[in-house]
C-alpha positions as a LaTeX table, in Angstrom:
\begin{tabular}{lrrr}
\hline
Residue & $x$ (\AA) & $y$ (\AA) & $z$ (\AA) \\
\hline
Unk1 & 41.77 & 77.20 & 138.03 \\
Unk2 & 40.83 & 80.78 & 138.18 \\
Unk3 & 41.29 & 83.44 & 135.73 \\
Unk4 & 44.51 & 84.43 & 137.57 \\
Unk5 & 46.05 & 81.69 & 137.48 \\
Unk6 & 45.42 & 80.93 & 133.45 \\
Unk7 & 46.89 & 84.14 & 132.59 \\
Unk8 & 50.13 & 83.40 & 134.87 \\
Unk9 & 50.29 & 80.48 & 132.21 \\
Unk10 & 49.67 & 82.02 & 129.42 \\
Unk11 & 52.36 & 84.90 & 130.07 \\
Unk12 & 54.89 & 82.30 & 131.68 \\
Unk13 & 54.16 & 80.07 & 128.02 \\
Unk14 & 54.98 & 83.33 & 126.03 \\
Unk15 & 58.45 & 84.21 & 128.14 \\
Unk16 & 59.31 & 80.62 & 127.40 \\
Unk17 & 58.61 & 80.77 & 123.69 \\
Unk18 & 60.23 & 83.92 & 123.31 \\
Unk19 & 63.89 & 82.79 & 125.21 \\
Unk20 & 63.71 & 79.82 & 123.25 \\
Unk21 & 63.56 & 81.96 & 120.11 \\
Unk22 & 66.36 & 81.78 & 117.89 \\
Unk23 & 66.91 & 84.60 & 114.89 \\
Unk24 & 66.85 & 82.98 & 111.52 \\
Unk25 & 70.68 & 83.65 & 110.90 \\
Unk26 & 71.61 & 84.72 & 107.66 \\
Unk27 & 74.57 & 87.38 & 106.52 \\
Unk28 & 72.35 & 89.94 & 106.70 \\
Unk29 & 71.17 & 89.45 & 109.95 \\
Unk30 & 74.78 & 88.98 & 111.73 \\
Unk31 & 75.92 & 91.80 & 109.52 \\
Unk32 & 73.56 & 94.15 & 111.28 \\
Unk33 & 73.19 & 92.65 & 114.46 \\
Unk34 & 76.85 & 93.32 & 114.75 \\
Unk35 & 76.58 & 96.91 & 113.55 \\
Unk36 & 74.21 & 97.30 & 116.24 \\
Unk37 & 76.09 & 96.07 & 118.77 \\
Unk38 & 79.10 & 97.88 & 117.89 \\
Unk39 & 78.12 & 101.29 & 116.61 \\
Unk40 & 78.46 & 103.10 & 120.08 \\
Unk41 & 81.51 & 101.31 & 120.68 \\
Unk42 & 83.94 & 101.82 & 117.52 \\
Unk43 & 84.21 & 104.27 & 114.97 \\
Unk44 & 83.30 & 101.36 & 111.98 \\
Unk45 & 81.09 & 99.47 & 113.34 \\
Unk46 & 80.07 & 98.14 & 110.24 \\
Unk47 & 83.19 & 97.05 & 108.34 \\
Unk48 & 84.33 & 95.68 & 112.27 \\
Unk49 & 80.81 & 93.48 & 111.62 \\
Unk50 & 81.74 & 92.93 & 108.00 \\
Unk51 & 85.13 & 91.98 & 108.61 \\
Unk52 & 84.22 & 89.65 & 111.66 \\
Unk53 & 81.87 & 87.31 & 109.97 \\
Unk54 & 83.88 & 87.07 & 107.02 \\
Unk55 & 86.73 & 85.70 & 109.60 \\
Unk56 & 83.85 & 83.46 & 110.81 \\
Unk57 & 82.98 & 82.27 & 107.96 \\
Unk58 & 86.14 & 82.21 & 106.11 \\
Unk59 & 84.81 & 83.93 & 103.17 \\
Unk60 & 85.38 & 87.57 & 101.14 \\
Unk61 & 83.65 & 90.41 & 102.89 \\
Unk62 & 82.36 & 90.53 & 99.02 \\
Unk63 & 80.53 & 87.24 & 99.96 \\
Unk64 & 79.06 & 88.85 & 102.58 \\
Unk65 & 77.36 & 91.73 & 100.50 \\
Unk66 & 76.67 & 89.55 & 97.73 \\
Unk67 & 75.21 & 86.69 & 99.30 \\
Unk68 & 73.06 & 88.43 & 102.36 \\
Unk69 & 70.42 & 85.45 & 102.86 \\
Unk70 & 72.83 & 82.91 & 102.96 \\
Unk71 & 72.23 & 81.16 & 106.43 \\
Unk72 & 74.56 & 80.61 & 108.84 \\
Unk73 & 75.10 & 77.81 & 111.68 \\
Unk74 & 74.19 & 78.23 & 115.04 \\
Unk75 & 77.88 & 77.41 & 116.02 \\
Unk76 & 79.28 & 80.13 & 113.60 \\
Unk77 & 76.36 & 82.29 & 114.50 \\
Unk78 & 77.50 & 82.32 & 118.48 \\
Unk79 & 81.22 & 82.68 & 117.42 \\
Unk80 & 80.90 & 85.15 & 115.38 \\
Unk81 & 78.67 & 86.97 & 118.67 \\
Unk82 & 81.61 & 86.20 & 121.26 \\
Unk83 & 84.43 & 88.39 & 118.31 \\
Unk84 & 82.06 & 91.08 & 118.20 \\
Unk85 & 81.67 & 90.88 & 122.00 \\
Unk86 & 85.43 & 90.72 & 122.13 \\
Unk87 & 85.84 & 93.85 & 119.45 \\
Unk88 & 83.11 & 95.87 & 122.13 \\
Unk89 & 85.39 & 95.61 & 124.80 \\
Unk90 & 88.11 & 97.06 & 123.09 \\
Unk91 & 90.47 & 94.12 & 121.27 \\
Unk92 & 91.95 & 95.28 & 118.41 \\
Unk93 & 90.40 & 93.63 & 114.70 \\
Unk94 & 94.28 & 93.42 & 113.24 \\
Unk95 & 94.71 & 90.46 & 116.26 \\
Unk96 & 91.65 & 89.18 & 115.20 \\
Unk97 & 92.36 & 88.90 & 111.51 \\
Unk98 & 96.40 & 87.84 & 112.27 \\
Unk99 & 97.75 & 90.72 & 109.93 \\
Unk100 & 97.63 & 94.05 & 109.23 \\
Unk101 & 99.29 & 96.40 & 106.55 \\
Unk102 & 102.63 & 98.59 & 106.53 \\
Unk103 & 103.43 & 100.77 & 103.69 \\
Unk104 & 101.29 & 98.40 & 101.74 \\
Unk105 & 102.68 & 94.74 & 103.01 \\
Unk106 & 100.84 & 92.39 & 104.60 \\
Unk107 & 102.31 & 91.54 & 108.13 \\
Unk108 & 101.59 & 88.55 & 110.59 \\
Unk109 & 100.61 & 90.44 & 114.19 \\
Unk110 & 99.71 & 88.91 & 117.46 \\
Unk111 & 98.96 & 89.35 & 120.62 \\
Unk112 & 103.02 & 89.52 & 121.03 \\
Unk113 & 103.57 & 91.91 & 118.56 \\
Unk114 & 102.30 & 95.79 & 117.84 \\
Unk115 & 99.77 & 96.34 & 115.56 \\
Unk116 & 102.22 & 98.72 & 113.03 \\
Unk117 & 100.26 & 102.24 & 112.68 \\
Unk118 & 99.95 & 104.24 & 109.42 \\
Unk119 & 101.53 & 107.09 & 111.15 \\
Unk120 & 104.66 & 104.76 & 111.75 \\
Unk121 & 105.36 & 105.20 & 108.08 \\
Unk122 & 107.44 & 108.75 & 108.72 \\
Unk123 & 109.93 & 106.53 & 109.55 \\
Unk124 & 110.65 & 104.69 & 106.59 \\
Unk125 & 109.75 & 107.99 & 104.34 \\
Unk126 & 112.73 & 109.69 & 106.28 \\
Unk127 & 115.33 & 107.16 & 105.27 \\
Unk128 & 114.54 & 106.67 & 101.62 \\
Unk129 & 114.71 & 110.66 & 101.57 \\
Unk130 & 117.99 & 110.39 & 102.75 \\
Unk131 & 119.79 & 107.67 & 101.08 \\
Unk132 & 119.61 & 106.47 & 97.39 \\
Unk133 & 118.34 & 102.83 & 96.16 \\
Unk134 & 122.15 & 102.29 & 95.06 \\
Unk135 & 123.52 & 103.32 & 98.68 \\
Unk136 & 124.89 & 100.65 & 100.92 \\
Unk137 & 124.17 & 102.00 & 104.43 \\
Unk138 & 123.89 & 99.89 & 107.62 \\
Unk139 & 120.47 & 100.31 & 109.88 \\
Unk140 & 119.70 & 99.25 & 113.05 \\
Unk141 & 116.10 & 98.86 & 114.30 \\
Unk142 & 115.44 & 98.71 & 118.28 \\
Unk143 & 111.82 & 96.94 & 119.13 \\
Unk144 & 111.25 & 95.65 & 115.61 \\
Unk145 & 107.66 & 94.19 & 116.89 \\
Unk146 & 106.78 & 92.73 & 113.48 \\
Unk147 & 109.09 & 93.61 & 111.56 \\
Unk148 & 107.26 & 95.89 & 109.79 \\
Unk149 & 109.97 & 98.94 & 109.35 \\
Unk150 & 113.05 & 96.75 & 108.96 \\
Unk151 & 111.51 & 94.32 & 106.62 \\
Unk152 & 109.91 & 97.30 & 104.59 \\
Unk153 & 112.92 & 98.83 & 104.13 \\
Unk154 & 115.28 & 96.00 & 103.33 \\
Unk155 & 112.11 & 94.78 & 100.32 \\
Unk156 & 112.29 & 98.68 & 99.08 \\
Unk157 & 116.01 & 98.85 & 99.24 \\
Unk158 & 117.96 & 95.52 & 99.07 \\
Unk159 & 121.32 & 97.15 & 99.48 \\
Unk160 & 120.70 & 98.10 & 102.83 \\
Unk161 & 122.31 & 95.93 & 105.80 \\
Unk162 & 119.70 & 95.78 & 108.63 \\
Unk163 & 120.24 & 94.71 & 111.82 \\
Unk164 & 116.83 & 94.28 & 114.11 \\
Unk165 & 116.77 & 93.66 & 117.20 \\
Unk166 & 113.68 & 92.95 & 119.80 \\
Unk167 & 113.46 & 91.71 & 123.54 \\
Unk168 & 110.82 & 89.22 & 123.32 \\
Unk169 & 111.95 & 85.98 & 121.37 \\
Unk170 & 107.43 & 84.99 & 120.90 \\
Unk171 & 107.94 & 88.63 & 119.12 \\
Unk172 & 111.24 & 88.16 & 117.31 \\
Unk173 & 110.06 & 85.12 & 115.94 \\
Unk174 & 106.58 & 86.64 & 114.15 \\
Unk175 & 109.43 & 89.29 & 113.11 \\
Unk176 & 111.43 & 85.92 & 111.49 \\
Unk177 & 108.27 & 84.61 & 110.11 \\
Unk178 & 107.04 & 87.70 & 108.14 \\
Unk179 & 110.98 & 87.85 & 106.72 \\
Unk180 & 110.83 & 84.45 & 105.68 \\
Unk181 & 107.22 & 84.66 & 104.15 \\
Unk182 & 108.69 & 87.85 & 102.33 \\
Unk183 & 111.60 & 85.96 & 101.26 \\
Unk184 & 114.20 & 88.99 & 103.05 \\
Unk185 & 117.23 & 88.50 & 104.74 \\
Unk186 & 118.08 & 90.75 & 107.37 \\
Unk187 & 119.56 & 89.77 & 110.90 \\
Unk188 & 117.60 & 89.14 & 113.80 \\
Unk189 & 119.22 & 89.74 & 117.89 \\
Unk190 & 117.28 & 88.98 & 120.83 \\
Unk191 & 118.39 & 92.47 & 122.48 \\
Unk192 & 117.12 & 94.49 & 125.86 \\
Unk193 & 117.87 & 97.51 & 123.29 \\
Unk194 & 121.70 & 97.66 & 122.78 \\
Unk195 & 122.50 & 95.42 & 125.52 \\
Unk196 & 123.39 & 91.94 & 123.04 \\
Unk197 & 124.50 & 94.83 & 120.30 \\
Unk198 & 128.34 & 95.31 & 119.72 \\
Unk199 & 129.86 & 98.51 & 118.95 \\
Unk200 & 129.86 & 99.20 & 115.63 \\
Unk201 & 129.36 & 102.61 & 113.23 \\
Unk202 & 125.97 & 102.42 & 111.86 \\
Unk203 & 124.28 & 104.99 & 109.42 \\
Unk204 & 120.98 & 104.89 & 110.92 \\
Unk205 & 119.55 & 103.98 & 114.08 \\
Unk206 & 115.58 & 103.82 & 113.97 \\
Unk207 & 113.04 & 103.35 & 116.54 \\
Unk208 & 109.34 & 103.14 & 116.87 \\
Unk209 & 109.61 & 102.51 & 121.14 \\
Unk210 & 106.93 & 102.85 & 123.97 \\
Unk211 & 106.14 & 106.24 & 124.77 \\
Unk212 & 102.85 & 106.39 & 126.01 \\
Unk213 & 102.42 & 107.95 & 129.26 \\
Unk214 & 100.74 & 106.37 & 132.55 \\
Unk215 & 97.99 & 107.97 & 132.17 \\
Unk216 & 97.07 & 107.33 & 128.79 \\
Unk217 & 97.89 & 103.69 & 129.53 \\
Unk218 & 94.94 & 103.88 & 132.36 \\
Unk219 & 92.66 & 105.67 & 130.19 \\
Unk220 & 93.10 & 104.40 & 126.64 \\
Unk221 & 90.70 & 101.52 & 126.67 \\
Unk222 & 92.04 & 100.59 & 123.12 \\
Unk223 & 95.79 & 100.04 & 124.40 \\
Unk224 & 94.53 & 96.98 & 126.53 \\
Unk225 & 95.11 & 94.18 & 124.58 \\
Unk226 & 98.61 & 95.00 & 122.49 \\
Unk227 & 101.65 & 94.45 & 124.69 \\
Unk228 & 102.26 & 96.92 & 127.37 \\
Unk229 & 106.04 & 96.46 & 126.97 \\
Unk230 & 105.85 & 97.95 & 123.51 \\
Unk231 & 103.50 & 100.70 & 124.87 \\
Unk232 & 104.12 & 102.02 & 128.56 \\
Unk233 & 107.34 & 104.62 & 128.21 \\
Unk234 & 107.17 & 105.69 & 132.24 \\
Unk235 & 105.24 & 107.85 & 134.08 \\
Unk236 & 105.63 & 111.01 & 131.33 \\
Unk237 & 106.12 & 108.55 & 128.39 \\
Unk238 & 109.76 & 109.44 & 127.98 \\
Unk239 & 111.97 & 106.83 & 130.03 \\
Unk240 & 112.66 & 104.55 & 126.78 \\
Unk241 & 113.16 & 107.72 & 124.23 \\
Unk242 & 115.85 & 109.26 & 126.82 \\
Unk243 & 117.75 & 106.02 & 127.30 \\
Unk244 & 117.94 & 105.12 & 123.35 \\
Unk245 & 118.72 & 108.86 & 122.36 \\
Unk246 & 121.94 & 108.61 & 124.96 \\
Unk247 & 123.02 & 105.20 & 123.73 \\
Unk248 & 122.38 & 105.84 & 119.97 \\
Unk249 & 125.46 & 108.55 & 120.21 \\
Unk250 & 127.87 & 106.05 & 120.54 \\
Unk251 & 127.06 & 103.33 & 117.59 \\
Unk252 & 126.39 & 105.83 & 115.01 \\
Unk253 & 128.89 & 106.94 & 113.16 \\
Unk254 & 130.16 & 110.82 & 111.93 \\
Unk255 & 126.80 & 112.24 & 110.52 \\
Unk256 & 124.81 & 109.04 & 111.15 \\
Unk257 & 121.52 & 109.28 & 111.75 \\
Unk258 & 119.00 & 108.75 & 114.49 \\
Unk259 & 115.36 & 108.44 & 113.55 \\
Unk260 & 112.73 & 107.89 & 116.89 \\
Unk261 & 109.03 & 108.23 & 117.19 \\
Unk262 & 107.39 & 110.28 & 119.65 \\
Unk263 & 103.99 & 111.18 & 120.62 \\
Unk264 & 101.93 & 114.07 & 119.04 \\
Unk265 & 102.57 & 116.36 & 122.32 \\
Unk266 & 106.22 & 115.30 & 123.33 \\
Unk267 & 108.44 & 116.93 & 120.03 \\
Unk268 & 109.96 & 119.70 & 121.79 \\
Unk269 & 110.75 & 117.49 & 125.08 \\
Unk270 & 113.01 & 114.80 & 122.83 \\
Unk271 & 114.02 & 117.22 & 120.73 \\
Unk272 & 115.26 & 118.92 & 123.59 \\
Unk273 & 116.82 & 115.41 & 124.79 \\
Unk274 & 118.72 & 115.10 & 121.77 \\
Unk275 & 120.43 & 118.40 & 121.69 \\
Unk276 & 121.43 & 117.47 & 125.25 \\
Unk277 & 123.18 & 114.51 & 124.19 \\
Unk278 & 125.04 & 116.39 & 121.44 \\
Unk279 & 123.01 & 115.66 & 118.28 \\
Unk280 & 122.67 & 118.10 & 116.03 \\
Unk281 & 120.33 & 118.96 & 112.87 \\
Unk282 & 117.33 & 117.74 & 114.98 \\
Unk283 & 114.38 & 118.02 & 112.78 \\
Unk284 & 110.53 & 117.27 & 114.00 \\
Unk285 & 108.87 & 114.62 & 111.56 \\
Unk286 & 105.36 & 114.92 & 110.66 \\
Unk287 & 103.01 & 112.21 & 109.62 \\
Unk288 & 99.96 & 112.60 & 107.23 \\
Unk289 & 97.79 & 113.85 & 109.96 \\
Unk290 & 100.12 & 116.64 & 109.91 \\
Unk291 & 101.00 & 115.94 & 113.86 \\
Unk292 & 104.15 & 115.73 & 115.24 \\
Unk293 & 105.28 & 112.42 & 114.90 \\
Unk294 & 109.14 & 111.59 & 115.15 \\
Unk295 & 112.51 & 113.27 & 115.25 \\
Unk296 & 115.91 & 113.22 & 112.58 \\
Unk297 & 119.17 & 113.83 & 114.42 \\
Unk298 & 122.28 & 113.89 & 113.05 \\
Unk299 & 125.99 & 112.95 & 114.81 \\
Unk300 & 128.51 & 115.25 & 114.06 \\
Unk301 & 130.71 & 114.31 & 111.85 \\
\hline
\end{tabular}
C-alpha cells in the first residue's frame, strides 16, 4: 500500500468519524443551535428557540435558562430540529404552541383557525367605548376564527347578547371549545356571512374578515400556513369588506353600529364604501402602532 493510498484511509476514517458525530445535547446547546438556525429567518430567533424546546420538552422556558446542561434525548433532540426547521420556513409558533393571547386570554388556535393579532384589539376597545358594562346591546360577529373578539367581549361584558357566526364548522368548533373552557355562553351559527342569519336589529355588527390582497398573499411568506379563507379578500383585498359593509345596512338597527377591520393602506377605500352604502359617522380606527386599522359606521337612525 503506498503512501497514497494510506492517506485516502486516513481522510475517508476522519469523514466517517466526523458524520457519525453526534453533539452532546444539552439545553444549552439546542437553545443556541436553534438561535443559529433561526436568526436570519425571524425577528426572535431566540425566544422562537426558547419557546420550541420548552414545547419539546414540556417544561417552563424558565427550565430552560435555569437548567442549561441538562441533557436531552436524541429523539427530543431531532424533534425539537424538525419545529425549528418548520418555524424557518415560515409556520407560525402560536400553531405550534396551540394558543395564543387576545386582550390578555388564552385562546386554543389551529391550523383552522387565525392566529388573533394584537392589532385586532381596536375592535373590542371601540365597543366598550361605546356602550356601558350595564347596557344590554346585541352583537353580531362574522368570521369569529377563535373566538377571540366575541368571547372577549361577552367575559368583559356579560350583558351583552352575542351572536357569532363562522363558515368552517373544524373552526366553529375551536370557537365552542375556547367558550366552554372560558365557561361563556354566547351562540354559535355555521354561516357563509349572513347567509344562515335572520333578519333581526342588532346594535353592533363586528368583523375582523380577509382583506389581504393577491399580492401580498404571493409574497408574504408568513401568511402560508394560517387559512387562506380567513386571509385572501380578492385581487385588491376588498371583495369580503364590500359585500359585509352592503349587507350590514340591513340587520342593524337606527344608529347601530358597524365595526370592520381593514388593512393599514385601504382606510379611505372602505371608508369610501361605507358612505356609499349610506352609513354615516364613519370614523378610521387606529391601533397601537398608530396605523390605520378599522372603521366605526353608524346607521341612521
Amino acid at each position: 500500500m503506498n503512501i497514497r493510498q494510506i492517506n485516502l484511509l486516513l481522510w475517508s476514517d476522519l469523514i466517517r468519524k466526523i458524520k457519525s458525530y453526534k453533539l452532546n445535547s444539552n439545553y444549552k446547546t439546542l437553545r443556541l443551535w436553534g438561535y443559529k438556525f433561526l436568526k436570519k429567518f425571524t425577528s426572535s430567533p431566540m425566544l422562537d428557540s426558547e419557546i420550541i424546546l420548552s414545547i419539546v420538552l414540556g417544561c417552563d422556558r424558565s427550565d430552560i435558562l435555569a437548567f442549561p446542561e441538562k441533557p436531552v434525548s436524541n429523539i427530543n433532540s431531532q424533534k425539537f430540529k424538525d419545529l425549528i426547521s418548520l418555524r424557518k420556513n415560515g409556520m407560525p409558533i402560536h400553531y405550534m404552541l396551540g394558543n395564543k393571547e387576545f386582550y390578555s386570554i388564552k385562546f386554543i388556535v389551529s391550523s383552522d383557525t387565525l392566529i388573533p393579532r394584537p392589532e385586532t384589539e381596536v375592535l373590542v376597545d371601540t365597543v366598550l367605548s361605546l356602550f356601558s358594562e350595564q347596557e344590554k346591546i346585541n352583537i353580531l360577529e362574522l368570521g369569529t376564527g377563535c373566538g377571540a373578539i366575541a368571547l372577549t367581549l361577552k367575559k368583559l361584558r356579560p350583558s351583552y347578547t352575542i351572536t357569532a357566526t363562522d363558515k368552517n364548522k373544524k373552526t366553529l368548533n375551536i370557537a365552542k371549545k375556547n367558550a366552554d373552557i372560558l365557561g361563556l355562553n354566547i351562540n354559535f351559527v355555521m354561516s357563509d356571512w349572513f347567509n344562515k342569519i335572520k333578519y333581526q336589529d342588532y346594535d353592533v355588527i363586528i368583523s375582523n374578515p380577509p382583506y389581504v390582497e393577491a399580492r401580498e398573499m404571493e409574497s408574504n411568506r408568513n401568511l402560508a400556513y394560517e387559512p387562506k379563507i380567513a386571509l385572501y379578500g380578492g385581487k385588491d383585498g376588498l371583495s369580503e369588506i364590500k359585500l359585509i359593509i352592503k349587507e350590514s345596512f340591513f340587520y342593524l338597527k337606527g344608529g347601530g353600529c358597524l365595526i370592520i377591520e381593514h388593512g393599514s393602506s385601504q382606510a379611505s377605500q372602505v371608508k369610501q364604501i361605507t358612505i356609499e352604502n349610506n352609513f354615516i359617522f364613519c370614523k378610521t380606527l387606529q391601533d397601537l402602532a398608530k396605523l390605520d386599522r378599522g372603521l366605526l359606521a353608524k346607521k341612521p337612525i
